[in-house]
N, C-alpha and C positions, 0 to 999 in steps of 0.2 A: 673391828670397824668395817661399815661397807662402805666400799668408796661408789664416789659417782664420778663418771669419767666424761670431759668434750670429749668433742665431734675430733679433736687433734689428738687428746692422747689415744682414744680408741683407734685411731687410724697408727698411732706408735705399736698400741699393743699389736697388731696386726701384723707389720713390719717386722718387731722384733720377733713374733712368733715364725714368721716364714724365715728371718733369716736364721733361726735358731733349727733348719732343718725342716719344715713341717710345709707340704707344698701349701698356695694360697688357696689350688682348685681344691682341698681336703675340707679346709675350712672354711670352703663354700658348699661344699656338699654335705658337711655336720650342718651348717646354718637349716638350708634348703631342707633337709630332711626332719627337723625342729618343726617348723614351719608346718612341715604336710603332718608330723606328729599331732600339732594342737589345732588343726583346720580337720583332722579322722574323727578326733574326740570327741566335735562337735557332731557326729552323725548327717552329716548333708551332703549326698550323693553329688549331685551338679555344682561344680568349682566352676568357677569365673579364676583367671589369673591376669591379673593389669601388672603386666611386666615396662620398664622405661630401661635406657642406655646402659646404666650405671651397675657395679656391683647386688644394689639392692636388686634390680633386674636381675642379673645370672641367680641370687638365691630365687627368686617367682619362677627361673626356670627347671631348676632342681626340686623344687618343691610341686611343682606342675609333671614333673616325672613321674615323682614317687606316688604321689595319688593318684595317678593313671597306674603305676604298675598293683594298686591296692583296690583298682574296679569302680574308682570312681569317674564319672565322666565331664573331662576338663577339658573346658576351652583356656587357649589363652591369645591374650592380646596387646600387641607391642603399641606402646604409645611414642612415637618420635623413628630416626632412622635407623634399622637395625644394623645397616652397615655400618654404622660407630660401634658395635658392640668389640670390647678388644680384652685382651688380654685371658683370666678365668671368664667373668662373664661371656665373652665369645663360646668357650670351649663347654660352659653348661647350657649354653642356644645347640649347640653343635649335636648335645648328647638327646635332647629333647625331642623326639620321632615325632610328634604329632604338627599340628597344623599351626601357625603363627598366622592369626588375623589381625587384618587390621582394625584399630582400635577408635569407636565409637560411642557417644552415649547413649543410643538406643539398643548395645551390643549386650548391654546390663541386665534388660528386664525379664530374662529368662536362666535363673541361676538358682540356688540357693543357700549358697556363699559365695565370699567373695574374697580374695587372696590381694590387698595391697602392696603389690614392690614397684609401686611406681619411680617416688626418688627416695634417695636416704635420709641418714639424720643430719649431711652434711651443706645439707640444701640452705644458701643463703642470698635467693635474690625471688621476687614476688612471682609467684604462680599465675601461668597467663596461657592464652589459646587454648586449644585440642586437651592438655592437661587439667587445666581446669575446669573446665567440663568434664572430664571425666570424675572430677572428685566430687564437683557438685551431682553427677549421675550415680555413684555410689553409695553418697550420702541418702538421698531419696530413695535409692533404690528397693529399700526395707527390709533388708536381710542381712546378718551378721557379718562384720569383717573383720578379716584378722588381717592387722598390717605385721608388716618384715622389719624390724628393728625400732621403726618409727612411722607412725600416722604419714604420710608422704604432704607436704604442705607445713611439718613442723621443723623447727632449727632445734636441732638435736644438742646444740650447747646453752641456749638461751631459754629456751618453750615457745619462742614466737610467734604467731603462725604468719605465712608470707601471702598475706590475701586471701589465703583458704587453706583449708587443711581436712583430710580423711577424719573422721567420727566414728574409732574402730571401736571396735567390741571387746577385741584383746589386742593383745600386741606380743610378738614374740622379736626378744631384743636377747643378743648374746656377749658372752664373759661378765660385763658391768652393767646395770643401768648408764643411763646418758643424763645429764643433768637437766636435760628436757621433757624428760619422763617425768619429772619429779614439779618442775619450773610450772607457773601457769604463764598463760593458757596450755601450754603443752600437754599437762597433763590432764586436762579434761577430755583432750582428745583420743588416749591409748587407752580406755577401758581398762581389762583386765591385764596386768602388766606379767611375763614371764622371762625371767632368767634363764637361758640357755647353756649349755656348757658345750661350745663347741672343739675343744682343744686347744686352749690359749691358756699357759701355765698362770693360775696369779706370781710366781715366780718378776714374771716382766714387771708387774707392779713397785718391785725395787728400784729398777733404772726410770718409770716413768714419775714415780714419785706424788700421786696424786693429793691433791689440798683438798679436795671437797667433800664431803663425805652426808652419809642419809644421816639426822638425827635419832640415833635411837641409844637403848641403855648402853649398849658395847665401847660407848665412845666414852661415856662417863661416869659408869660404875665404881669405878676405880677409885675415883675419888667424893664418892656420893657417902654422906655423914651418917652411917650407920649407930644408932643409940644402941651406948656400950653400958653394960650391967654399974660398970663405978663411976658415970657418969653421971651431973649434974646438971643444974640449967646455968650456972654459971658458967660449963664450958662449953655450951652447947649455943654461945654468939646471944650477942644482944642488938637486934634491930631497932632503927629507929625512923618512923615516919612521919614525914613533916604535914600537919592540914592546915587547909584554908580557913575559912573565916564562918560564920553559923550555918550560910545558907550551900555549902559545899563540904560539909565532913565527910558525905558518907564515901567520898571518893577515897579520903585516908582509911576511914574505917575499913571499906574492902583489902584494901593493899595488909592492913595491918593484920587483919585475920588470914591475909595470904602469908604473912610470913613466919604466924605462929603455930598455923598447920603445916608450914613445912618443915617445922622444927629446931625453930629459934628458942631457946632456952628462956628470952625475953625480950619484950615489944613495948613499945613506949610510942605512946603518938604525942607530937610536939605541937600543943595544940596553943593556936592565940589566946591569951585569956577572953575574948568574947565570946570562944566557942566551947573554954573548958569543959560547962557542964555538962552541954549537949556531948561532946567526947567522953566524960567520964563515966554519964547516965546509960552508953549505950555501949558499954566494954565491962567484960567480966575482967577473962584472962587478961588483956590487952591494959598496961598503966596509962597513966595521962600525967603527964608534965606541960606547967605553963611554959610557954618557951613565945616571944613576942619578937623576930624583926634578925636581920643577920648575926648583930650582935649578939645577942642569949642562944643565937642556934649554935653559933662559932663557940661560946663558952661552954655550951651542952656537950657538943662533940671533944672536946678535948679529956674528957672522962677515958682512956683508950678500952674503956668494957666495951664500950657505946660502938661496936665493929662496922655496922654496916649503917645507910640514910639510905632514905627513898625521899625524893622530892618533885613534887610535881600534881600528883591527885590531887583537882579540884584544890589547887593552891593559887588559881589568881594568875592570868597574862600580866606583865607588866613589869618596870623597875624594880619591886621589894622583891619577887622572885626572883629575879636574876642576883640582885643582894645575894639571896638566901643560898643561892648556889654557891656563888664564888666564895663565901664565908664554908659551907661545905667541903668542897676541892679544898680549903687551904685545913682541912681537919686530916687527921690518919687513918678515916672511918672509910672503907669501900661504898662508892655512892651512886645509886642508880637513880637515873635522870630520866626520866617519863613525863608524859602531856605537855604540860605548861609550863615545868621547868625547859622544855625545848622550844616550844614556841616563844617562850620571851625573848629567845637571841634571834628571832627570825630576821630582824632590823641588822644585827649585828654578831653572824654566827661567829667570826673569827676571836673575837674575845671569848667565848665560851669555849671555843681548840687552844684558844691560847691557853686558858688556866686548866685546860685537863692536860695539855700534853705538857706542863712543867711538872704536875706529880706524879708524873712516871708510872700512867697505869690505875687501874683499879676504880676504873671507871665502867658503866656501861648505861648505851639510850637504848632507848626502846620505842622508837618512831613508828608510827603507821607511815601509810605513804603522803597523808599533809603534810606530816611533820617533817618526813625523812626532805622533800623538796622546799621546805620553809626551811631548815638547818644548813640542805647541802644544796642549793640551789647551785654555787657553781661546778658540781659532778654534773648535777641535771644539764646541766645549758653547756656543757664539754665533753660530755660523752654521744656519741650518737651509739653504745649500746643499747641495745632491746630488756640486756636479760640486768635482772633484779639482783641476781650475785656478783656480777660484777661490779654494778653499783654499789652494794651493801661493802666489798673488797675495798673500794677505793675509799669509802666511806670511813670504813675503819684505820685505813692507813695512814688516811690524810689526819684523824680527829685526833689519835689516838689512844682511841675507847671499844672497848668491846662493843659492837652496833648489832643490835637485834631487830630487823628491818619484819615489822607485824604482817600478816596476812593469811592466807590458807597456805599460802608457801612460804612461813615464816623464814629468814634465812640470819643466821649468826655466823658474824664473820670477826677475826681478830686483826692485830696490823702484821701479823707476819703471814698473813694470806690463808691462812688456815678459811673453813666456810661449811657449813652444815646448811640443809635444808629440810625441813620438817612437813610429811606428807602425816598427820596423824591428828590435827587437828579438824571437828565438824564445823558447817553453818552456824553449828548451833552457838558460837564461841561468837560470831557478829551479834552483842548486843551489851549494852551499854552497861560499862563497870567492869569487864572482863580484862580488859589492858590493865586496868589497877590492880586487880589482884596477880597476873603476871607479875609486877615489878615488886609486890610483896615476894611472891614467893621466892624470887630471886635473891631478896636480901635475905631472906629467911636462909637459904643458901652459903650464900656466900658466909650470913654472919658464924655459919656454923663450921667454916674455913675451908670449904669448897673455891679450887682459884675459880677466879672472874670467866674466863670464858666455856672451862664442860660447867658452871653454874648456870649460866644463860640458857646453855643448853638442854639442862638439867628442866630447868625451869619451863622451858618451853614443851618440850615430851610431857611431863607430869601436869600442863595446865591441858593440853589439847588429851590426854588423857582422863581425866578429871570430868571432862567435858563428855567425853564417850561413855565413861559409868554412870553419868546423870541419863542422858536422852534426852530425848525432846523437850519440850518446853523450858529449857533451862533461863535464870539469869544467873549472873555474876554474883550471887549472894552464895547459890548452889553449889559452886564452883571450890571452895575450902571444905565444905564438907563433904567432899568427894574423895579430897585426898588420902583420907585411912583407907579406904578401899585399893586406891592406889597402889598405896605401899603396902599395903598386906598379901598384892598379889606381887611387886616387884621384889621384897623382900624372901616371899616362899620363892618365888624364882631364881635366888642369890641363893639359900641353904641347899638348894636341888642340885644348883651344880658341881660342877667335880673340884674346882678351887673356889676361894672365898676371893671376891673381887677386891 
C-alpha cells in the first residue's frame, strides 16, 4: 500500500527518525541535495532560490549550495527575517558561502529557473504582504519551478490553497506524499510530483500508523474476484438494479452494464412495468424483471442470490424512492445508494443514517459534492475544515456506510477511518452517465464478494481507468467497454508477479 501522510504525521516521522539516531541537519541535506538533483536535470544554468524562515528554507539553502558547487549560477533570496532562522535551518544558511539578497519581485525576471522553499506543507493561515507577491512574481515569471516538498501557498494536509499558491512544474516531496499532493486544488499546483528518499526508515510507519492511503491495486488486489477455471455465473453474485420510469432507464441501463462488465455472474434491472419494454428491448446479457413500488422490491430482494442493489439511476427525487431504499436496507442484499436515492432524504437525512446504521454495514453512497452537502449538511455547516477527506472521514462515521465522496479527487472513506484518494481519474470522466455506471461497477463488485470498502475502491481505480483507455471524447456508454482492456492489463500484471495476490 502507499500511504499518504498530513502535515503531523510527517513532522512524526521526522522526530522519530532523529530521535532513532539520524541527526535532523542529515536529513536536511539528503532533502536539499534531491532538490538540486531534479532542479540539474532540468539543464538551466541561472537558479533563482526563494528561500523563507522555516525548515523548508534551510532545504532552498542546501539545495542552493549544491548547485553552486555543480557550476551553476545561483542567486538566492530570503523572503521575511533571517535572524529567526534557528535550529538545522540556521546551520544550512551558516554553510551557504554565497550572497543572501534581499527578496523582491522584480528580483525574478532574470533567471531560468526557479527553486520554491519559500513555506512548507505545514502552512495554515492566508498568504499576505512581501510573500505573496513573490508567488504571484513566480507564477508570471515564465520559467519552470520546482517547489521543495510542497507549492508554498498549499496546506499540505488538506490541498488548500491559502489565497495563493506556487504553480510548480515539479515538486520534489520526501519519504511519503502529503495528502495535498494528491487533494484538490493542491494538486493542480505540484506539476510533476517526485518521491525522495531522504533516510527516513518506513520502519516508523509502525508507530505512526497511517489511515490514508493512494488508491491503487496494492490496496485491493487481494481481494479483487479473479474468474477461477470451475467457476460459474451463479457464483460469481447476482446484481440487481433498480429503474425509473420510461423516460429515465438509460440511467439503470448504464449502472447495469457497469456491473456486468465487472463481472457479476448476473444482472437483472428492476424495472416498473411502464418501462419494461423499453428495459427489455434494450438489454442483451442484462434480464429484466417487472418489479413495481417498495413492496415487490422488498419481495425481490429477499431471493438471498439477489447479493447486491443499486438504487438511485434516474429513479425519480421524491417519497417512492426513499420507499424503495428503506425496503432495500431492510433486505440482506449489499446496497449502493447513488443520485436520487440520496437526494430524496435531502429534507430528512437522518432517517436514511438511521436505517443504514441498524444493518450493520454493507452499505455504500456515492455522492458528488450536491449530493454529499444535501445528505450531510450538518458536517458541512460544523466543520470549518477545507480538506474533502476529512469530510468524507466524518461522513462515513457518522452514516455508517462506506462514502465514496465523487470528483477528480475521488476519496473513499470507511467508519473506522480508513480513506483512499484516487489521483487516476481524467476530465474526461465529467459527463453525464459516468456516476451510474461507477455504482454498477460496484455492485458488480461487491455482488462477486468483494467486502464493501477495497470494492469501492476497486471500483473507483478501474472506472477512472476505463476512462484513460478510451481517450478523449468519451461518454458513459464507452466507459463498460473499456473494462476488458482493463483487466487484461491488470490481470497480466497479477500472473507477472512473484505471488498470486
Amino acid at each position: 500500500m502507499i500511504e499518504l501522510l498530513t502535515t503531523a504525521e510527517m513532522a512524526e516521522a521526522d522526530r522519530l527518525t532523529i530521535a532513532g539516531g539520524t541527526p535532523g541537519i542529515e536529513l536536511m541535506e539528503n532533502a536539499g541535495r534531491a532538490v538540486a538533483d531534479a532542479t540539474s536535470s532540468m539543464q538551466r544554468r541561472r537558479v533563482t532560490v526563494i528561500v523563507g524562515p522555516g525548515n523548508n528554507g534551510g532545504d532552498g539553502f542546501v539545495a542552493a549550495r549544491h548547485l553552486s558547487e555543480r557550476g551553476h549560477a545561483v542567486r538566492l533570496y530570503f523572503v521575511g527575517d533571517q535572524k529567526k532562522l534557528k535550529g538545522d535551518a540556521a546551520l544550512a544558511a551558516k554553510w551557504w558561502s554565497g550572497r543572501v539578497e534581499e527578496a523582491s519581485p522584480a528580483a525574478l525576471a532574470d533567471c531560468d529557473v526557479i527553486i520554491d522553499a519559500l513555506f512548507g506543507a505545514g502552512l495554515d493561515r492566508e498568504v499576505e504582504g512581501l510573500p505573496r507577491a513573490m508567488i504571484g512574481a513566480m507564477n508570471t515569471g515564465g520559467v519552470p519551478i520546482v517547489a521543495v516538498d510542497l507549492p508554498s501557498g498549499v496546506n499540505g494536509t488538506s490541498g488548500a490553497v491559502m489565497g495563493v499558491a506556487v504553480n510548480a512544474t515539479r515538486t520534489v516531496t520526501f519519504f511519503r506524499r502529503k495528502t495535498g499532493h494528491v487533494l484538490l486544488p493542491g494538486r493542480l499546483h505540484c506539476g510533476a510530483v517526485e518521491v525522495s528518499d531522504i533516510g527516513i526508515s518506513a520502519r516508523v510507519l509502525d508507530t505512526i500508523k497511517p489511515q490514508t492511503f493512494a488508491n491503487t491495486a496494492q490496496l485491493w488486489s487481494g481481494q479483487f474476484p479473479k474468474p477461477q477455471l470451475q467457476g460459474h455465473k451463479y457464483n460469481r453474485g447476482h446484481a440487481v438494479v433498480v429503474s425509473g420510469g420510461r423516460s429515465t432507464t438509460g440511467a439503470a441501463r448504464l449502472a447495469a452494464r457497469g456491473a456486468l462488465r465487472a463481472g457479476a455472474g448476473l444482472v437483472t434491472i428492476a424495472s416498473p412495468r411502464e418501462a419494461l419494454a423499453i428495459n427489455a428491448a434494450s438489454n442483451l446479457a442484462v434480464m429484466v424483471r417487472p418489479v413495481d413500488g417498495p413492496a415487490e422490491l422488498g419481495e425481490f430482494l429477499t431471493d438471498k442470490r439477489r447479493n447486491a442493489v443499486v438504487l438511485g439511476p434516474g429513479g425519480g427525487v421524491g417519497p417512492p424512492m426513499r420507499q424503495q431504499v428503506l425496503a432495500a436496507l431492510m433486505s440482506r442484499a449489499v446496497v449502493v445508494l447513488d443520485a436520487d436515492a440520496l437526494t430524496s432524504f435531502a429534507e430528512e437525512p437522518e432517517v436514511l443514517v438511521s436505517a443504514i446504521r441498524r444493518r450493520e454495514g454493507n452499505v455504500i453512497m456515492t455522492p458528488h459534492e450536491g449530493e454529499f452537502t444535501r445528505i450531510f449538511s450538518a458536517i458541512e455547516n460544523k466543520t470549518n475544515s477545507h480538506s474533502k477527506l476529512e469530510k468524507t472521514r466524518l461522513a462515513a462515521g457518522y452514516s455508517g456506510a462506506v462514502v465514496v465522496y465523487k470528483g477528480a479527487d475521488t476519496v473513499v472513506a470507511d467508519g473506522g477511518g480508513r480513506a483512499t484518494i484516487a489521483d487516476n481519474g481524467p476530465p474526461s470522466l465529467a459527463t453525464a452517465g459516468s456516476g451510474d455506471v461507477l455504482a454498477g461497477i460496484i455492485a458488480g463488485l461487491v455482488a462477486q464478494g468483494m467486502r464493501v470498502f477495497e470494492a469501492a475502491n476497486a471500483a473507483v481505480w478501474l472506472h477512472g481507468e476505463a476512462a484513460n483507455e478510451f481517450g478523449a471524447g468519451l461518454i458513459a456508454e464507452d466507459l463498460p467497454e473499456m473494462l476488458p482492456r482493463v483487466y487484461q492489463r491488470l490481470f497480466a500484471g497479477w500472473r507477472g508477479a512473484a505471488t498470486d495476490p
